[in-house]
PyMOL Python script that loads the backbone (N, CA, C, O; Angstrom):
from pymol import cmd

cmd.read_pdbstr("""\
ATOM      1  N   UNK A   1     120.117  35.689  80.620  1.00  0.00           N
ATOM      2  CA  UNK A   1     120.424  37.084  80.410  1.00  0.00           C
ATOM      3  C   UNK A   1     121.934  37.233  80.222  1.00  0.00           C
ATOM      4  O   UNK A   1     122.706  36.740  81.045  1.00  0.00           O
ATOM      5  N   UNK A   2     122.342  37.865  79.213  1.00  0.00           N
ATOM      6  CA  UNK A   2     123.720  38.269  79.077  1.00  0.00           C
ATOM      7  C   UNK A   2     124.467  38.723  80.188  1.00  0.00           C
ATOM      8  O   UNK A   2     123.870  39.190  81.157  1.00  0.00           O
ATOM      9  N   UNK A   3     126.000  38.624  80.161  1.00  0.00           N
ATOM     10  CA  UNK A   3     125.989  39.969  81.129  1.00  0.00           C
ATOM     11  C   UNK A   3     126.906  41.000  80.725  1.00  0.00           C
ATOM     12  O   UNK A   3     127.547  40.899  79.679  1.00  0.00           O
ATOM     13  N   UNK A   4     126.996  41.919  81.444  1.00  0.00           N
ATOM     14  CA  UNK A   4     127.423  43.376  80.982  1.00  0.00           C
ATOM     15  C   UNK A   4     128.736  42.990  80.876  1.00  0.00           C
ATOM     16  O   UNK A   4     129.212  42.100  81.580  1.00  0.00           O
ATOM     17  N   UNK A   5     129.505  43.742  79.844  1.00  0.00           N
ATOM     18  CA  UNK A   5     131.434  44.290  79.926  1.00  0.00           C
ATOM     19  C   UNK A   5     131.628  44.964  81.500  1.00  0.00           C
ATOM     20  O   UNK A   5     130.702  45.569  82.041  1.00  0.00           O
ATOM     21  N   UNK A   6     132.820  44.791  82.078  1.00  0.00           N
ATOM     22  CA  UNK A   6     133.305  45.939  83.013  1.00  0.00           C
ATOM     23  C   UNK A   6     133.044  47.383  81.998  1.00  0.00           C
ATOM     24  O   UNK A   6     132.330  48.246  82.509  1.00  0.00           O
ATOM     25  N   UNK A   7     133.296  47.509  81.360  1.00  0.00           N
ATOM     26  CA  UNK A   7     133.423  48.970  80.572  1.00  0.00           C
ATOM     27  C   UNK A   7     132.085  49.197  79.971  1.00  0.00           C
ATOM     28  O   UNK A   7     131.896  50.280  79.417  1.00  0.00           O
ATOM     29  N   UNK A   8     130.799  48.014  80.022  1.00  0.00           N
ATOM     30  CA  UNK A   8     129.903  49.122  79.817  1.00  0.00           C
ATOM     31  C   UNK A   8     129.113  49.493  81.525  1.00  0.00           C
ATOM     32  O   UNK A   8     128.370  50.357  81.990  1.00  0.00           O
ATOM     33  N   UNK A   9     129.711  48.443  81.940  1.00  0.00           N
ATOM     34  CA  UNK A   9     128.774  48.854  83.634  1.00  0.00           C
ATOM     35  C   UNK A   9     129.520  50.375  83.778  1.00  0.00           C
ATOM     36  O   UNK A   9     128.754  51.326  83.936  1.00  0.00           O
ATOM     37  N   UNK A  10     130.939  50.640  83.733  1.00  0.00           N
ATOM     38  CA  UNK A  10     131.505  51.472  83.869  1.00  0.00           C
ATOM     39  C   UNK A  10     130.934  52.420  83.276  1.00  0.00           C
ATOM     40  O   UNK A  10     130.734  53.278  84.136  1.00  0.00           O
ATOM     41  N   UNK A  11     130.430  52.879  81.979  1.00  0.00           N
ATOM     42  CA  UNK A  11     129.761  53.636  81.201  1.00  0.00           C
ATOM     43  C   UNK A  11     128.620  54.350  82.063  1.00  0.00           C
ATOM     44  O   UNK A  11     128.438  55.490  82.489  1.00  0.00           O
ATOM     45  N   UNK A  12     127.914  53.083  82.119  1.00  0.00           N
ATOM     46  CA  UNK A  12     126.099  53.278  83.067  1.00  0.00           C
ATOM     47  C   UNK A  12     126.769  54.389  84.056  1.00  0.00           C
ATOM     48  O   UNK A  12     126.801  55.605  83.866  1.00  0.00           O
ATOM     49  N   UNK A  13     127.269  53.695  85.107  1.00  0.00           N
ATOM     50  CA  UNK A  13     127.437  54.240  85.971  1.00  0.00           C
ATOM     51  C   UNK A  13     127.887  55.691  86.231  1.00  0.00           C
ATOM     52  O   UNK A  13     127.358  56.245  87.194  1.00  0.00           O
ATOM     53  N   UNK A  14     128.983  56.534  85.353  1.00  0.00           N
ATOM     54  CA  UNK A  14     129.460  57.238  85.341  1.00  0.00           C
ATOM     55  C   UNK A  14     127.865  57.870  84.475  1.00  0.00           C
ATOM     56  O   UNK A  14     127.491  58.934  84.967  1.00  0.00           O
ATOM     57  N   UNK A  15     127.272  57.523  83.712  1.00  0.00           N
ATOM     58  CA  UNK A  15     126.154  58.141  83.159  1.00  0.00           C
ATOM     59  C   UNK A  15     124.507  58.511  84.207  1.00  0.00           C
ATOM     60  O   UNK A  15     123.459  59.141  84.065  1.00  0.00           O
ATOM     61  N   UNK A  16     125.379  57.399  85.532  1.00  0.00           N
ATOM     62  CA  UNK A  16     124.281  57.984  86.479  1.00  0.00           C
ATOM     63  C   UNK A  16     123.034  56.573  86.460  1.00  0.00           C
ATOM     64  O   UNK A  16     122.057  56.578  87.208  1.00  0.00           O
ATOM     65  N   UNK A  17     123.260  55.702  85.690  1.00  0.00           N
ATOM     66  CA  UNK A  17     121.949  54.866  85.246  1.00  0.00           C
ATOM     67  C   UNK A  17     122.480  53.260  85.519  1.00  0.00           C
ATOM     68  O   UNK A  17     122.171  52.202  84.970  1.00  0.00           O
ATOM     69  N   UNK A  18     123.419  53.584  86.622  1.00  0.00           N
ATOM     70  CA  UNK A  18     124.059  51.811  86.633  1.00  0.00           C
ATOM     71  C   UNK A  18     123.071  51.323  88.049  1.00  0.00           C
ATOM     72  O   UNK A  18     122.936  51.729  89.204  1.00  0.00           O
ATOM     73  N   UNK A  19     122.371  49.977  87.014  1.00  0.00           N
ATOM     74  CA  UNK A  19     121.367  48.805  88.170  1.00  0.00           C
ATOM     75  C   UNK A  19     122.203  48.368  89.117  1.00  0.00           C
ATOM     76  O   UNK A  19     123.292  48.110  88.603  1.00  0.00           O
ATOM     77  N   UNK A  20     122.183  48.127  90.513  1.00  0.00           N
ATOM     78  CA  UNK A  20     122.667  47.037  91.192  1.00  0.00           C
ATOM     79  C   UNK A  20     121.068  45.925  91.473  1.00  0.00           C
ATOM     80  O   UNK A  20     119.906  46.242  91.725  1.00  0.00           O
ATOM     81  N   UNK A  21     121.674  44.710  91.298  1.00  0.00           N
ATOM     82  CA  UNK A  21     120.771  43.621  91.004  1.00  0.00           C
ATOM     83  C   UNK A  21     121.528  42.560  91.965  1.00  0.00           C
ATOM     84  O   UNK A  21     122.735  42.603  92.206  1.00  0.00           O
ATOM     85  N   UNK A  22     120.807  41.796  92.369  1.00  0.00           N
ATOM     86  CA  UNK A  22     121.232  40.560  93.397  1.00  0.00           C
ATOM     87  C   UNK A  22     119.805  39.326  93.054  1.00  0.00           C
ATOM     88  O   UNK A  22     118.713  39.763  92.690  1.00  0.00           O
ATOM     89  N   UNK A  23     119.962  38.342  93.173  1.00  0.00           N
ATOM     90  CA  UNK A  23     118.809  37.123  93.493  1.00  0.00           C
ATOM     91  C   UNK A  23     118.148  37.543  95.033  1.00  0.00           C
ATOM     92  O   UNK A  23     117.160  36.991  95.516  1.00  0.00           O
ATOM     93  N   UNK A  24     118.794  38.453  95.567  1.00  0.00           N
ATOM     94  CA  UNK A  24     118.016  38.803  96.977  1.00  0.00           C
ATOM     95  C   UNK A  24     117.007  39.965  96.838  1.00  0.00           C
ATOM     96  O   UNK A  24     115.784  39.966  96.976  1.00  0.00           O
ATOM     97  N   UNK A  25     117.718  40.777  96.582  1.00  0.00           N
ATOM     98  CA  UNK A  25     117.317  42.211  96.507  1.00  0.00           C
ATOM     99  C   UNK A  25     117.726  43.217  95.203  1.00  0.00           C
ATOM    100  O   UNK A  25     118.883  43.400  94.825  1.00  0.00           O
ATOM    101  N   UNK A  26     116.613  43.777  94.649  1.00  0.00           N
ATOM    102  CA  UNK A  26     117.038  45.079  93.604  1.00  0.00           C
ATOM    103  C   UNK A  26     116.843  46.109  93.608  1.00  0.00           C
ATOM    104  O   UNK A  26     115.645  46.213  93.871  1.00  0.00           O
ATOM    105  N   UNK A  27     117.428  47.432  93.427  1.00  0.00           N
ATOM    106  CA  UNK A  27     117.737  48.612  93.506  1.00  0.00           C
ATOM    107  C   UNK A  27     118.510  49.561  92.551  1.00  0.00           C
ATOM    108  O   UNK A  27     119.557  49.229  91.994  1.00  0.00           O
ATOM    109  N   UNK A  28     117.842  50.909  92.390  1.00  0.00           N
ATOM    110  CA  UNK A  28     118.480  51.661  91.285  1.00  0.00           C
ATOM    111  C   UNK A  28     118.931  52.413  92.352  1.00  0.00           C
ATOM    112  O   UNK A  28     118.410  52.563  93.457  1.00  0.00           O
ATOM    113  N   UNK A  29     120.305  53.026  91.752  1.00  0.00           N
ATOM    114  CA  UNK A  29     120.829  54.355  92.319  1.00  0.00           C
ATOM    115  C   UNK A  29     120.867  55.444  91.214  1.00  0.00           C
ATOM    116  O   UNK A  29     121.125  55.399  90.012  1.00  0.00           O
ATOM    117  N   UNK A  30     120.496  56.489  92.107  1.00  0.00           N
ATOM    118  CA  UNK A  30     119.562  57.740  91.235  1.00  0.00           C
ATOM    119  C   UNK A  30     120.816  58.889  91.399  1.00  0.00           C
ATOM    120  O   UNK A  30     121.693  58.736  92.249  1.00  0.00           O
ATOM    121  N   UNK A  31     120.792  59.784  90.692  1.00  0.00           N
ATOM    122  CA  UNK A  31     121.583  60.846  91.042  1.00  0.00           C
ATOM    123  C   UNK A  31     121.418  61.632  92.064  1.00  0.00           C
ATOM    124  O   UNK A  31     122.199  62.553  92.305  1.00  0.00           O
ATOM    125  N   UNK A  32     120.266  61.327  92.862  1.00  0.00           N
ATOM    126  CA  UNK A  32     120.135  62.153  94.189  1.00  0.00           C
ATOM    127  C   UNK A  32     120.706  61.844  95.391  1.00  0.00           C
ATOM    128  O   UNK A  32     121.004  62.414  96.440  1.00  0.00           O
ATOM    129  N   UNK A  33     120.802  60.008  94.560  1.00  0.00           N
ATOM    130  CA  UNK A  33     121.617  59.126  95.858  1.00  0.00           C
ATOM    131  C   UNK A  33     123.062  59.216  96.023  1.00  0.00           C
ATOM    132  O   UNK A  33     123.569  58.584  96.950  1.00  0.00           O
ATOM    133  N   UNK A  34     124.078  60.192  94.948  1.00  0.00           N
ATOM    134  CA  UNK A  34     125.283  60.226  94.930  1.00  0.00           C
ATOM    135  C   UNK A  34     125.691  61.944  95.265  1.00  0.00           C
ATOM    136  O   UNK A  34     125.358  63.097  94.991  1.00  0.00           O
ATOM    137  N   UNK A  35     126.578  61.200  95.993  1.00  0.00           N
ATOM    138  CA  UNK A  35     126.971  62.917  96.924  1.00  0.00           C
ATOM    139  C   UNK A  35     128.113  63.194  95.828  1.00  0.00           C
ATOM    140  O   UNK A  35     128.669  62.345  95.131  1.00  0.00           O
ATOM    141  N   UNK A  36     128.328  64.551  95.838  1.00  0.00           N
ATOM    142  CA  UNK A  36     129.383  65.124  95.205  1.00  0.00           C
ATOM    143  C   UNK A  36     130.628  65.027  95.864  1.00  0.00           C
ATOM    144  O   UNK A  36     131.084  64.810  96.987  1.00  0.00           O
ATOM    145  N   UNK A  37     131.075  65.332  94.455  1.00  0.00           N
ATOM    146  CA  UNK A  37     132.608  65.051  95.151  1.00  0.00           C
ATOM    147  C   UNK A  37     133.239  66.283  95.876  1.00  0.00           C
ATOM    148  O   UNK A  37     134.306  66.045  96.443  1.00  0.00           O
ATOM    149  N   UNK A  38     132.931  67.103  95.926  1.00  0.00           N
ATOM    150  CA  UNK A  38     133.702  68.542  96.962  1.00  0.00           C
ATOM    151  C   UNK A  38     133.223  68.111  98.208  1.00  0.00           C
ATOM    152  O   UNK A  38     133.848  68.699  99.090  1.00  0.00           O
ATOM    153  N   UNK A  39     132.066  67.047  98.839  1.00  0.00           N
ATOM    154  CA  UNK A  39     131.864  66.565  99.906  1.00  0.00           C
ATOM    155  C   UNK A  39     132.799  65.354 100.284  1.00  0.00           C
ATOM    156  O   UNK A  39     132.932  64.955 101.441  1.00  0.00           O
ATOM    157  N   UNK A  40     133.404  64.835  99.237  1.00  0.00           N
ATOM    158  CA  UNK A  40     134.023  63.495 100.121  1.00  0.00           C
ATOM    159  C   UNK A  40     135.374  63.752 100.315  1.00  0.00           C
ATOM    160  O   UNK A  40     135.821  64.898 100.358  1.00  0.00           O
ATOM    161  N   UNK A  41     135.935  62.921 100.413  1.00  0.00           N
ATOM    162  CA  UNK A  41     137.543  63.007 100.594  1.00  0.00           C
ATOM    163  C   UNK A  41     137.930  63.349 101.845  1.00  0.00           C
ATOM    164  O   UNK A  41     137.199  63.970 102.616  1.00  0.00           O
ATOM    165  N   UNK A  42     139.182  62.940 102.138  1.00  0.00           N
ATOM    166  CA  UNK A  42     140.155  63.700 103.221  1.00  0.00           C
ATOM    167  C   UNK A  42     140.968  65.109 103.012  1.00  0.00           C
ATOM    168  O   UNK A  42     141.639  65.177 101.982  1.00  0.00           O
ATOM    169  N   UNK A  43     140.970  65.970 103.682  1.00  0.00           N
ATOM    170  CA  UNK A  43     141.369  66.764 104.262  1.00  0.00           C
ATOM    171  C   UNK A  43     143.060  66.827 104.711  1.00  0.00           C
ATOM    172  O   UNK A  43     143.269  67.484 105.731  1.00  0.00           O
ATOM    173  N   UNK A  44     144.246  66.222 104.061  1.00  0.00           N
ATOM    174  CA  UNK A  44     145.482  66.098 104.736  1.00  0.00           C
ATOM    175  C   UNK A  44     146.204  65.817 103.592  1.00  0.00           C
ATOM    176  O   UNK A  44     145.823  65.912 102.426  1.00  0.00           O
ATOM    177  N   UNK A  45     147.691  65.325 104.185  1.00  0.00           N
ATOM    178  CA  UNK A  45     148.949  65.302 102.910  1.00  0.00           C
ATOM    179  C   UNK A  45     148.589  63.472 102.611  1.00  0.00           C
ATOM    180  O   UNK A  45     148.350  62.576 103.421  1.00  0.00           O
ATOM    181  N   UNK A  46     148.674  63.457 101.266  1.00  0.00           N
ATOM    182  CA  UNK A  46     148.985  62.459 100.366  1.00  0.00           C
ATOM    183  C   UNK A  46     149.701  61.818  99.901  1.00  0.00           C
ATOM    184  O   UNK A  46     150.115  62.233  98.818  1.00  0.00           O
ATOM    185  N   UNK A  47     150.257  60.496 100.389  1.00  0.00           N
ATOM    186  CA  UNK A  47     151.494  60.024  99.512  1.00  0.00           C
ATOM    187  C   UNK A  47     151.174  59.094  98.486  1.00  0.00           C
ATOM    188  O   UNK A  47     150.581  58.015  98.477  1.00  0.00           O
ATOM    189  N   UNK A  48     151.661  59.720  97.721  1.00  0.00           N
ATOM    190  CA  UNK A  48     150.588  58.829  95.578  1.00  0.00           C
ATOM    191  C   UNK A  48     152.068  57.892  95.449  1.00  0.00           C
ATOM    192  O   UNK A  48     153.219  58.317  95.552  1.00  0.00           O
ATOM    193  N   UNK A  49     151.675  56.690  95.227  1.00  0.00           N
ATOM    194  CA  UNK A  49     153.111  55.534  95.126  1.00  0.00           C
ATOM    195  C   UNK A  49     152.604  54.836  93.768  1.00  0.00           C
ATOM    196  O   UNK A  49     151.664  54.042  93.752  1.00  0.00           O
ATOM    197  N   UNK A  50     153.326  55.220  92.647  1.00  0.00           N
ATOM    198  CA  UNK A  50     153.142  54.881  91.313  1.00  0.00           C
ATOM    199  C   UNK A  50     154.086  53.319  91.019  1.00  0.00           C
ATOM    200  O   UNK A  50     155.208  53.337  90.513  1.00  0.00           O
ATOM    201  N   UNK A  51     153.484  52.234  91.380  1.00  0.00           N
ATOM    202  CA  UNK A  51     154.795  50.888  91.233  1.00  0.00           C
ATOM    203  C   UNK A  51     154.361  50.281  89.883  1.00  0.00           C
ATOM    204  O   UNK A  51     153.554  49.373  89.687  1.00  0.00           O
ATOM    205  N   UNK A  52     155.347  51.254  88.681  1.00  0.00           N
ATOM    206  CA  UNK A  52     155.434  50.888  87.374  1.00  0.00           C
ATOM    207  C   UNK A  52     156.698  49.671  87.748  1.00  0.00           C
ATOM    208  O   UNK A  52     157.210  49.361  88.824  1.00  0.00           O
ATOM    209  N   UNK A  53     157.008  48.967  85.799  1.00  0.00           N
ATOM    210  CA  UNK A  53     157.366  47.991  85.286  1.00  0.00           C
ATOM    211  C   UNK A  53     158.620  48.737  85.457  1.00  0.00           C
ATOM    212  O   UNK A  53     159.357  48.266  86.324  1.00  0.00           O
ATOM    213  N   UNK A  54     159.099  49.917  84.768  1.00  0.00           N
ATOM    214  CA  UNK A  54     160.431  50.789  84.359  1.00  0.00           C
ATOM    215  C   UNK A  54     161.096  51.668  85.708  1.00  0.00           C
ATOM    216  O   UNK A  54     162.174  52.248  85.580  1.00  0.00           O
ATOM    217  N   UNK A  55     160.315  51.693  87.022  1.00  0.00           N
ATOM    218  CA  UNK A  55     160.419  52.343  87.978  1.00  0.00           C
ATOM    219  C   UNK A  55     159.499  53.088  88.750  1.00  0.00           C
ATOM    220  O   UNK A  55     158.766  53.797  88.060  1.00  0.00           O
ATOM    221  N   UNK A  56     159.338  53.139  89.807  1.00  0.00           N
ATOM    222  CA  UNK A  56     158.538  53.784  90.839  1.00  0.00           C
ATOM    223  C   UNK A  56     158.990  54.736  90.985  1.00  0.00           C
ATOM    224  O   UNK A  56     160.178  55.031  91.115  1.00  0.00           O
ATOM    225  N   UNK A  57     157.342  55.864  90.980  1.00  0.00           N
ATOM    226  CA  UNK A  57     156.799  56.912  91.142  1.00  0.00           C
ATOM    227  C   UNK A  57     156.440  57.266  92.407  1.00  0.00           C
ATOM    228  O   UNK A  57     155.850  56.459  93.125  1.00  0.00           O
ATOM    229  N   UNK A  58     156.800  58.698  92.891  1.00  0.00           N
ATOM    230  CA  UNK A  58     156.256  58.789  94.186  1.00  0.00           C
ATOM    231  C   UNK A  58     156.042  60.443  94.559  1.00  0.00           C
ATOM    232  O   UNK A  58     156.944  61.232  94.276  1.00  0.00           O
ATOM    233  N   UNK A  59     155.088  60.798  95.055  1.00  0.00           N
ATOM    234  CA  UNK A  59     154.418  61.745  95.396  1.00  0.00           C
ATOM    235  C   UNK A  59     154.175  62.217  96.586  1.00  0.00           C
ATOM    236  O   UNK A  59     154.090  61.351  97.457  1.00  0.00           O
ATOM    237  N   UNK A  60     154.024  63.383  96.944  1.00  0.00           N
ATOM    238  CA  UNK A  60     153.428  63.957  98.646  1.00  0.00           C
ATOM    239  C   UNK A  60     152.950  65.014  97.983  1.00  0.00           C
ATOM    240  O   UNK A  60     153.631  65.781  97.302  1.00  0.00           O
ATOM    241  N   UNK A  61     151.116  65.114  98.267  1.00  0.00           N
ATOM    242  CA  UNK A  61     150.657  66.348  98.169  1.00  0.00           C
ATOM    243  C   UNK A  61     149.852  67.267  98.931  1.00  0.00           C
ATOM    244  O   UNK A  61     149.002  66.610  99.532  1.00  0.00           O
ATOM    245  N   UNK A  62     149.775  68.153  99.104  1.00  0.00           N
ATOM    246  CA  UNK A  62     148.918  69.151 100.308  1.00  0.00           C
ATOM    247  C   UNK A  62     147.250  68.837 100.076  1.00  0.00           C
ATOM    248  O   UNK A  62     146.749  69.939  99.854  1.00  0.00           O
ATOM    249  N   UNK A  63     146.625  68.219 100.053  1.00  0.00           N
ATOM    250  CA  UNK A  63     145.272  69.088 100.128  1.00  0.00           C
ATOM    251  C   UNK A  63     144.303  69.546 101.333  1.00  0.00           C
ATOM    252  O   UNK A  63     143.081  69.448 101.224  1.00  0.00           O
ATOM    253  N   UNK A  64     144.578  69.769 101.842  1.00  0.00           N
ATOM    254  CA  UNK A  64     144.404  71.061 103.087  1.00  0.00           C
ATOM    255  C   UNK A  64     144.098  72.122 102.034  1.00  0.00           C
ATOM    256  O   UNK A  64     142.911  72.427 102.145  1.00  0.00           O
ATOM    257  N   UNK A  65     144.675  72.786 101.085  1.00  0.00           N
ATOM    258  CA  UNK A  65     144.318  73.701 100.614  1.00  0.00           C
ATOM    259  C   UNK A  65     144.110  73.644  99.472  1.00  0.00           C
ATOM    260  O   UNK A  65     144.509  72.716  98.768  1.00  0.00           O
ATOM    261  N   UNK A  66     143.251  74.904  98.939  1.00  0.00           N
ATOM    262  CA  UNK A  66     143.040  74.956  97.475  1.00  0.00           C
ATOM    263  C   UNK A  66     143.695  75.488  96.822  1.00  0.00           C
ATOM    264  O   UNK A  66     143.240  76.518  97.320  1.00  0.00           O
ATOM    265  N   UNK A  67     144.523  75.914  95.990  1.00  0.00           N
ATOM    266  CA  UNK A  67     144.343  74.400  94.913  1.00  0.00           C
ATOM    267  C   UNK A  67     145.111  73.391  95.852  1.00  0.00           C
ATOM    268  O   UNK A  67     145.459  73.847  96.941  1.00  0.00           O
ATOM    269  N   UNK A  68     145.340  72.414  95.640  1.00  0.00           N
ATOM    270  CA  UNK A  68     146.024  71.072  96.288  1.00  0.00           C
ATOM    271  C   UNK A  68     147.861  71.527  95.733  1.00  0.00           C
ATOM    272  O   UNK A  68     148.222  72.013  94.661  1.00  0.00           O
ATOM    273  N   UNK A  69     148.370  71.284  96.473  1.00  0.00           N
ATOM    274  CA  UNK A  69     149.993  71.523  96.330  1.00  0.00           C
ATOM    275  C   UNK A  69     150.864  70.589  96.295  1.00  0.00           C
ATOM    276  O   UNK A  69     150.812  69.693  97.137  1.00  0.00           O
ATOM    277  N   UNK A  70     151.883  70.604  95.278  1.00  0.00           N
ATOM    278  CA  UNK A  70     152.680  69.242  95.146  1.00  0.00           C
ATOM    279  C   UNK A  70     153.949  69.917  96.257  1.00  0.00           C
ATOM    280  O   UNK A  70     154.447  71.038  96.150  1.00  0.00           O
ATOM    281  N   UNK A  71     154.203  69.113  97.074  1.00  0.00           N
ATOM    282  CA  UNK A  71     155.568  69.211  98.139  1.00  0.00           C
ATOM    283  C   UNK A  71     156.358  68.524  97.526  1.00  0.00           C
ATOM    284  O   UNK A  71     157.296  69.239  97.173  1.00  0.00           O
ATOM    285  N   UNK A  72     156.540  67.043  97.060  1.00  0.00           N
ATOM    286  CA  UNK A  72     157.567  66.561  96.685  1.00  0.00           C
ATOM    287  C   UNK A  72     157.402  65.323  95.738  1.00  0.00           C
ATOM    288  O   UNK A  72     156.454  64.609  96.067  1.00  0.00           O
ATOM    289  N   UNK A  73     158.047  64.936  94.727  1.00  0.00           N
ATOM    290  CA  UNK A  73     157.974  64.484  93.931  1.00  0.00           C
ATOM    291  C   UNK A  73     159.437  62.985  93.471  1.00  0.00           C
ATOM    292  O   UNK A  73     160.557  62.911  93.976  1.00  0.00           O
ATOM    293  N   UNK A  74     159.149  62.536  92.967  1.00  0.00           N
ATOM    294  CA  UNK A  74     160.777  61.331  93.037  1.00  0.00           C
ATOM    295  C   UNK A  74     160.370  60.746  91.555  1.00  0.00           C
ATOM    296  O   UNK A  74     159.241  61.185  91.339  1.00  0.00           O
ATOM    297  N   UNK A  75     160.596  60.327  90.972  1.00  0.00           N
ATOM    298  CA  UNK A  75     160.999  59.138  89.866  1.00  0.00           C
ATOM    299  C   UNK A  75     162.067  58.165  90.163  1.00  0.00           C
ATOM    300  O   UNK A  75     163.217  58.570  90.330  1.00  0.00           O
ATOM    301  N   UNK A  76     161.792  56.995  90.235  1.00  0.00           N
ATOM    302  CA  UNK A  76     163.556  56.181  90.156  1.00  0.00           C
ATOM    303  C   UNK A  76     163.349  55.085  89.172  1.00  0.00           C
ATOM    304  O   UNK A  76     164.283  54.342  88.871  1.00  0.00           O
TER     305      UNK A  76
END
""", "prot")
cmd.dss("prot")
cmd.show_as("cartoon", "prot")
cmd.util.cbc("prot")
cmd.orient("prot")
């Protein structure tokens, strides 16, 4: 059996229709089996650390609230 690209498993999946398969055990995951996303996540401030080639990126953001709030921001 062939096997899949990263980018088409990536496809399936985001389409809701990606197999997980093992020599042990097999199983579909269904869209009933995936929780939404307004259920997951944390609740607190964020620090986003961007480590590009040209310089690092860096972030602090609120999400405690809605919409989510940028506090502070850097480029170097």
């Amino acid at each position: 059996m062939a096997r899949k690209s990263s980018r088409a498993l990536w496809t399936a999946h985001l389409k809701g229709g990606a197999r997980v398969t093992s020599s042990a055990t097999k199983s579909t995951r269904t869209k009933k089996g995936v929780e939404k996303s307004s259920q997951r996540g944390v609740r607190g401030i964020i620090l986003g650390i961007d480590p590009s080639l040209r310089g690092t990126g860096l972030a602090v953001i609120d999400s405690r609230t809605e919409p989510y709030q940028l506090l502070a921001s850097w480029h170097g």
